[in-house]
C-alpha positions as CSV (number, residue, x, y, z in Angstrom):
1,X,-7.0,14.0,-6.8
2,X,-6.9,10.3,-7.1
3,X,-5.6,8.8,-3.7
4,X,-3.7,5.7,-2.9
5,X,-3.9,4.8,0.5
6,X,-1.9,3.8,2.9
7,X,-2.0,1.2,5.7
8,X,-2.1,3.1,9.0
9,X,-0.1,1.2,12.0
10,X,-3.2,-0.9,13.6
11,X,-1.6,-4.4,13.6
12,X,-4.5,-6.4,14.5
13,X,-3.2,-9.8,13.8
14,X,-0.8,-9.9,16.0
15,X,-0.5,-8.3,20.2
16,X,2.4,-6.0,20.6
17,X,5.2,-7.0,22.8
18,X,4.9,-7.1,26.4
19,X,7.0,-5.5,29.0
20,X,9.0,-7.4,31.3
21,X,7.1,-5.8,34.6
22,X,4.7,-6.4,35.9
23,X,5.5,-10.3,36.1
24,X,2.0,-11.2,34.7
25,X,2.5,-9.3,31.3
26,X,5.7,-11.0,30.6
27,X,3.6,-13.9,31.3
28,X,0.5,-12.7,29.1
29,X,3.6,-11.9,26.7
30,X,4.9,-15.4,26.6
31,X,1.2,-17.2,25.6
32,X,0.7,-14.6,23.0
33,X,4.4,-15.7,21.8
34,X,2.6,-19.0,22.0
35,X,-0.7,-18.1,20.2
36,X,-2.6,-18.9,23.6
37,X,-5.1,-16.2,23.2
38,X,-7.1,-17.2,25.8
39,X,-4.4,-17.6,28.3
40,X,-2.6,-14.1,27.5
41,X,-6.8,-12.8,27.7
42,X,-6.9,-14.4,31.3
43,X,-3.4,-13.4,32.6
44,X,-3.9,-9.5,31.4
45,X,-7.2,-8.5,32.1
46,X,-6.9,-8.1,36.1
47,X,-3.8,-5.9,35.4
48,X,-6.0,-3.9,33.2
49,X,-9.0,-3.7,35.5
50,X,-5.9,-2.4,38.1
51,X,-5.4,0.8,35.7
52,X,-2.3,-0.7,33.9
53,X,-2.0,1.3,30.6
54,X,-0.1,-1.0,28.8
55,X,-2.3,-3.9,30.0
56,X,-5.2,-2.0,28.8
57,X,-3.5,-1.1,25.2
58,X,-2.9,-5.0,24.8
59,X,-5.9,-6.2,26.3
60,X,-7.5,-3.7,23.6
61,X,-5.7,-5.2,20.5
62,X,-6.9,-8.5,22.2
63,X,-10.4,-7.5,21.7
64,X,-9.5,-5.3,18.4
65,X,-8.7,-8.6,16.8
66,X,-11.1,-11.4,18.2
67,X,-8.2,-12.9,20.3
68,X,-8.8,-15.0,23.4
69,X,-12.1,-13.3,23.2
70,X,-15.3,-12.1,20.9
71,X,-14.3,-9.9,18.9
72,X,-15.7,-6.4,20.1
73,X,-14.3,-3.0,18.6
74,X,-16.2,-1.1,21.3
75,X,-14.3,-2.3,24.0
76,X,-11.4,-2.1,22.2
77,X,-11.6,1.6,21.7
78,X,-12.7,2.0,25.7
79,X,-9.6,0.4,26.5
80,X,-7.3,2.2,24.2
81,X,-8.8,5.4,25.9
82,X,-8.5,4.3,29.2
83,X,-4.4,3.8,28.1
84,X,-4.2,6.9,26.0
85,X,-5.6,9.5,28.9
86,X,-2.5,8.0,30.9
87,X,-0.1,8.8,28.2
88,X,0.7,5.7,26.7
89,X,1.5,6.7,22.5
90,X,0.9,3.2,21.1
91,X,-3.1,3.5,22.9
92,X,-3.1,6.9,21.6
93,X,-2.1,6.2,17.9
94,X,-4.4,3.3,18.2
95,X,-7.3,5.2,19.5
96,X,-6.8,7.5,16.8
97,X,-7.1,5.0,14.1
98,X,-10.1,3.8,15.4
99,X,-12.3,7.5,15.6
100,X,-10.8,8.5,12.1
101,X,-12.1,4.8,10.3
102,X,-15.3,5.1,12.8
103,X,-14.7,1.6,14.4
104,X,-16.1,0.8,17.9
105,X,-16.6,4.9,17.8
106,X,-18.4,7.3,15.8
107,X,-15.9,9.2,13.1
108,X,-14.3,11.7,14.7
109,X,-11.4,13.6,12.4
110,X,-10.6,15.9,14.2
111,X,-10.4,14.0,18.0
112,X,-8.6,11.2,15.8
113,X,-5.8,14.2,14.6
114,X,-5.5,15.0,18.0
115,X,-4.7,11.8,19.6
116,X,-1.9,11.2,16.4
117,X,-0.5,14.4,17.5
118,X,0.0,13.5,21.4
119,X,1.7,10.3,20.2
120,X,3.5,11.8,17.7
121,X,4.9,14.4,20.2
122,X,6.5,11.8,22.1
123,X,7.8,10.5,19.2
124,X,6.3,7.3,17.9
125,X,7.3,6.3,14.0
126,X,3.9,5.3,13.4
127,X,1.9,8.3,15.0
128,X,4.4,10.8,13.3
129,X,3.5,8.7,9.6
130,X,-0.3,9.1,10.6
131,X,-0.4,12.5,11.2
132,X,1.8,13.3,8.2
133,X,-0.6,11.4,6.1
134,X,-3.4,14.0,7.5
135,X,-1.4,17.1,6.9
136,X,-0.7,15.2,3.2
137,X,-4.9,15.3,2.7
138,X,-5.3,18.3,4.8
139,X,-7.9,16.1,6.4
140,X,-9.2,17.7,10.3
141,X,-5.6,19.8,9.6
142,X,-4.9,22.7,7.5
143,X,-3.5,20.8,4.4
144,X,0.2,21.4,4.6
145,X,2.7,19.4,2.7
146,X,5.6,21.1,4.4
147,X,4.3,19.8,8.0
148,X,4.0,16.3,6.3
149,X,7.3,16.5,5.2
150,X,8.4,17.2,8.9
151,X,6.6,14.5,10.1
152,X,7.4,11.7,7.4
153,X,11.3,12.7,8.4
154,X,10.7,12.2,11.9
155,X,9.2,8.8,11.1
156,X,11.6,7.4,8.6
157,X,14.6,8.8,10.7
158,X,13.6,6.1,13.1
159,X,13.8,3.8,10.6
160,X,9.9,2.8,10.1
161,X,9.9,1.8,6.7
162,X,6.0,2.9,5.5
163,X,7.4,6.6,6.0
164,X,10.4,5.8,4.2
165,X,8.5,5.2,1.4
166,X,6.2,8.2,1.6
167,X,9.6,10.2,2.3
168,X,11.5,8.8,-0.8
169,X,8.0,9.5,-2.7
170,X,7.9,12.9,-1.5
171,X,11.4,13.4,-2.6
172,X,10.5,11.8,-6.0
173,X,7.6,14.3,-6.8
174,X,8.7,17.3,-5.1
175,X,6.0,17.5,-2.1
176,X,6.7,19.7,0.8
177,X,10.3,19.6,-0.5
178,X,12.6,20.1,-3.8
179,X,12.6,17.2,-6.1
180,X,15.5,15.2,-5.8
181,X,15.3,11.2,-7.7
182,X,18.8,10.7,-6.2
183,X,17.3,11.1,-2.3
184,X,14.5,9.8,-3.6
185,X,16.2,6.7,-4.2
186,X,17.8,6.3,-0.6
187,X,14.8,6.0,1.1
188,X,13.2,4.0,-1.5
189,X,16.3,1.2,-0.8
190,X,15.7,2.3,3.0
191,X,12.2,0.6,2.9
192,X,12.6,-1.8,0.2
193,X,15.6,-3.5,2.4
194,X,13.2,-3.4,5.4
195,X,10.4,-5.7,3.2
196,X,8.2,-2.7,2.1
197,X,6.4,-4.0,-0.5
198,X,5.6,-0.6,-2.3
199,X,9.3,0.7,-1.7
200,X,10.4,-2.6,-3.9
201,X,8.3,-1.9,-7.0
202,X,8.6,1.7,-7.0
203,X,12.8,0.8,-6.5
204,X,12.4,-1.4,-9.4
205,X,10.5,1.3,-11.9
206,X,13.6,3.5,-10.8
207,X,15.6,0.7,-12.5
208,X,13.4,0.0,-15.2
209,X,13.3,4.0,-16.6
210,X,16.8,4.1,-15.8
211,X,16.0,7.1,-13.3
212,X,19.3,8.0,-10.8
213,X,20.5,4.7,-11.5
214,X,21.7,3.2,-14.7
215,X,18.7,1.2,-16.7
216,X,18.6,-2.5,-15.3
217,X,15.5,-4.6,-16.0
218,X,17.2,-7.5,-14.5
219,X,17.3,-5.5,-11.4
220,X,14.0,-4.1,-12.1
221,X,12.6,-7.9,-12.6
222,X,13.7,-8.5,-9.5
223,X,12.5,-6.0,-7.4
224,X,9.1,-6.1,-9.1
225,X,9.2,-10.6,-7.6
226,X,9.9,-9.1,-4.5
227,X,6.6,-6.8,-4.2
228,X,4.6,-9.0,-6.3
229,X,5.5,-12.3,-3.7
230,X,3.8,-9.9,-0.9
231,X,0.6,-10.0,-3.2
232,X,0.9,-6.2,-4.4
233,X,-1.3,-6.1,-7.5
234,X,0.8,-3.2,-9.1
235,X,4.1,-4.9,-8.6
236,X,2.5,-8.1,-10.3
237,X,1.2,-6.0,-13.1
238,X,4.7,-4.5,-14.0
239,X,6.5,-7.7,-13.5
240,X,4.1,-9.5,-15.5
241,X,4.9,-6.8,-18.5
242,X,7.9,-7.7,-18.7
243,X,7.9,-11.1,-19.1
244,X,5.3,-9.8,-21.8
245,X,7.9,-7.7,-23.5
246,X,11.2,-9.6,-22.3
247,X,12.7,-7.0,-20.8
248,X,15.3,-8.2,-17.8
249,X,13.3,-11.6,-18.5
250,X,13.2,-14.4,-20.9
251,X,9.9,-13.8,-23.2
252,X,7.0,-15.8,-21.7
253,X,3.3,-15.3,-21.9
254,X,2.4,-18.0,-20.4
255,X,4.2,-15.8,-16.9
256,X,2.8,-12.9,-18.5
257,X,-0.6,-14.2,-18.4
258,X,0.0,-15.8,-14.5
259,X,0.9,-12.6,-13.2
260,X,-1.6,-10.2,-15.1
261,X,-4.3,-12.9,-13.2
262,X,-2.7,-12.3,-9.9
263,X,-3.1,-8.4,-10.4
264,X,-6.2,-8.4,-12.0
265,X,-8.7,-10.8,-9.6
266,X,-7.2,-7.5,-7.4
267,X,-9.2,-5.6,-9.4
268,X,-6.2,-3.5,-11.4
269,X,-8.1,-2.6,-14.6
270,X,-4.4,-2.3,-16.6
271,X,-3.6,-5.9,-15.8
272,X,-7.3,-6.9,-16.5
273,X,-6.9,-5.4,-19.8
274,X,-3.4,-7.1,-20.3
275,X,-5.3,-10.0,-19.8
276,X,-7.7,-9.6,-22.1
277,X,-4.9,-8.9,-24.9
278,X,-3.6,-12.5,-24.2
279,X,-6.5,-13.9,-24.7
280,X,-7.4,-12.0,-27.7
281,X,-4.2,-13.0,-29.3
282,X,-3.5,-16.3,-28.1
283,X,-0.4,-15.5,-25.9
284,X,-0.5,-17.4,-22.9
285,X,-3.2,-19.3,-23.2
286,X,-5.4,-20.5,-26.0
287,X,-7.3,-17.6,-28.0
288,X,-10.9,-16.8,-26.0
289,X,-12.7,-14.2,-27.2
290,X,-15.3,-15.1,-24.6
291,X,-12.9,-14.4,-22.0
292,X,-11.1,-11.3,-23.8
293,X,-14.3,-9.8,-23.8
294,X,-15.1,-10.2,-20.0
295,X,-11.5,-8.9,-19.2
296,X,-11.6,-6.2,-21.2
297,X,-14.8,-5.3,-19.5
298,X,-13.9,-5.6,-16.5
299,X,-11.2,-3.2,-16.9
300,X,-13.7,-0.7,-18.9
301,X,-15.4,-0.7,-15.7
302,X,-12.2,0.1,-13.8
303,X,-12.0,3.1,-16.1
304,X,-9.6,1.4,-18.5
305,X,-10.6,4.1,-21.5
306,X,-8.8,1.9,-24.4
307,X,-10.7,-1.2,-22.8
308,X,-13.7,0.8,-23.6
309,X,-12.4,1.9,-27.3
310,X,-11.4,-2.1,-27.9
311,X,-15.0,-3.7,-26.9
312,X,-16.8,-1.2,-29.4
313,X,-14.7,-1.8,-32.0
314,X,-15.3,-5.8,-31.3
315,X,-18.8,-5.1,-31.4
316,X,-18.8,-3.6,-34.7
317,X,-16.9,-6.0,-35.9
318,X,-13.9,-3.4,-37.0
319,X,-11.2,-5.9,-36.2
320,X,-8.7,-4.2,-38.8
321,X,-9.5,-0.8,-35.8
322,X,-9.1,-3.1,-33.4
323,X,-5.3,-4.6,-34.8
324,X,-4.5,-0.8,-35.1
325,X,-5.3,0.4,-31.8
326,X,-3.6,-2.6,-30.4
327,X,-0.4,-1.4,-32.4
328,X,-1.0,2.3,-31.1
329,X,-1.4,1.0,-27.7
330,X,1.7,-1.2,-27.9
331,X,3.9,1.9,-28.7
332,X,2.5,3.9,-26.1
333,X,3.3,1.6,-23.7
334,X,7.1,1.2,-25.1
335,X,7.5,4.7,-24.9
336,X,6.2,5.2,-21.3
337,X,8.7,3.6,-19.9
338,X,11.2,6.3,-20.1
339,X,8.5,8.4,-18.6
340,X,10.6,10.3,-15.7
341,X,7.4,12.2,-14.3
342,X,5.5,8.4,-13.5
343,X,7.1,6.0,-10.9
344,X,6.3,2.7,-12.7
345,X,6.7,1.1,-16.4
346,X,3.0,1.3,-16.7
347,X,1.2,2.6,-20.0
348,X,0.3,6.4,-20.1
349,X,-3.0,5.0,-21.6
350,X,-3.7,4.1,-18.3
351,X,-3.9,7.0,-16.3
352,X,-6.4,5.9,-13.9
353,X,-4.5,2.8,-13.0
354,X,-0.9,4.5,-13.2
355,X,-2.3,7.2,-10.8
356,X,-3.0,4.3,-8.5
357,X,-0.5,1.9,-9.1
358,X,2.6,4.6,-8.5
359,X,1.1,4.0,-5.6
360,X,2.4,5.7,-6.3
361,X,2.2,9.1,-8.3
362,X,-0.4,11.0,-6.6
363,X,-0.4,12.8,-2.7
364,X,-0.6,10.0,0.1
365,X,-3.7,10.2,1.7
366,X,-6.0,8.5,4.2
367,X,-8.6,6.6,4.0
């Protein structure tokens, strides 16, 4: 199974909000509003030493992130446990995050699957979307993708817009559920309207394949600017085909080539092989075989198969195999993008990438 994964709820760049009581973490709350680390680091910790569980879930992230402090995932994790055994849900999704990716704490699956479920019971979006993602991989769980569908429900019912996605996905591929493209789409608008940045492009390949809505590439275009402004690579990819192929678009290499870069440096071997097309042919930019070459190699290394099948036939120096595999290429790619069983306007040449960039068409899974 080739996995895409998905960003667990472990927002270290920023401290969670503050409760209003006691008086010192609405004060804590107002220098982190401030981005007075230190201050906030100073103001919290005595109410965390005192067995506040909120000030020790804070004071955690604090530490998690390097904030007003060294950095140091060890204590991080002692804190979130000293919150979580009181009951707090974010601590215990937090903790939980932290023994499955082995941070501050050796691995620990199956304590991490625990801790999701205690937070999940008392009904946090993001612990309910972390343990769906375990029953998803069957990973420290018995793999069941009716139990993930409960849970991703729970969590997109709250409006949390990373299991609206998963939910609309699930609904899109028939997992733990019967397929349906027209639910499919409502939670795929759900998180795309909320800024999820793989809800947008996999709204926009709806659009594009003209699948439960009426064909737009126009719409599709702009859905795909949308996920590729947030930097997703697969988003930049399809919006960067397009321009190649002026679909909902004017024509233009030259944005072809700028978003086939963007994706590939990301390391997306079907943009890296775009790339190397443009400079083959002199679309773009001027012609480079040097440059085709190390695109196209990069992408054979990605497991791009007809990036692999192009650099042998330029080192023979077959370039009448080379022009017809281009053209055979081309045409696949035209016709995948009525493909209704793939959730982006990507080539079925490029089934690695497609796999991940559907972000997409495989099961959810953790990392």
């Amino acid at each position: 199974m080739h996995a895409f994964l998905l960003c667990f709820c472990l927002l270290l760049n920023a401290v969670p909000a503050l409760a209003a009581a006691p008086a010192g973490l609405a004060e804590a709350a107002a220098a982190v509003e401030r981005k007075e680390y230190a201050t906030a680091h100073a103001l919290i910790a005595p109410l965390a030493e005192s067995g506040n569980a909120e000030a020790q879930y804070v004071l955690g992230h604090l530490y998690a992130a390097g904030q007003g402090c060294r950095q140091d995932e060890s204590k991080a994790v002692a804190l979130f446990r000293k919150a979580a055994v009181q009951g707090d849900p974010s601590a215990q999704n937090s903790l939980a995050m932290f023994l499955l990716l082995g941070r501050g704490v050796g691995k620990n699956a199956t304590e991490a699957a625990n801790w999701f479920r205690k937070a999940a019971d008392q009904g946090l979006a993001a612990a309910e979307y972390n343990l769906a993602l375990l029953y998803a991989e069957g990973r420290s769980v018995a793999k069941s993708p009716q139990e993930a569908f409960k849970w991703q429900q729970r969590a997109a019912s709250q409006g949390y817009a990373p299991a609206q996605y998963v939910f609309g996905w699930m609904h899109l591929h028939g997992k733990g559920t019967q397929k349906s493209e027209t639910k499919a789409l409502h939670w795929f608008q759900q998180a795309a309207g909320r800024g999820d940045a793989r809800a947008q492009n996999e709204l926009g390949s709806l659009y594009a394949q003209g699948i439960a809505v009426p064909q737009d590439y126009a719409k599709a275009a702009d859905l795909y600017r949308q996920s590729a402004d947030q930097g997703y690579a697969s988003a930049q990819y399809n919006l960067g085909f397009l321009h190649e192929e002026g679909k909902g678009v004017k024509q233009d290499y030259g944005k072809a080539f700028e978003w086939y870069s963007k994706a590939a440096v990301q390391g997306d071997a079907t943009a890296q092989y775009g790339l190397g097309a443009l400079y083959e042919e002199g679309r773009g930019r001027a012609r480079n075989m040097e440059e085709a070459r190390r695109w196209y190699r990069k992408a054979a290394d990605g497991g791009d198969r007809d990036a692999r099948t192009v650099l042998a036939l330029l080192d023979k120096g077959e370039t009448a195999g080379v022009q017809k595999a281009r053209k055979s290429e081309k045409a696949t790619r035209q016709d995948a993008k009525q493909d209704t069983s793939q959730g982006t306007v990507q080539s079925k040449k490029h089934k690695a990438t497609r796999k991940k960039s559907a972000a997409d068409a495989s099961t959810p899974a953790v990392p």
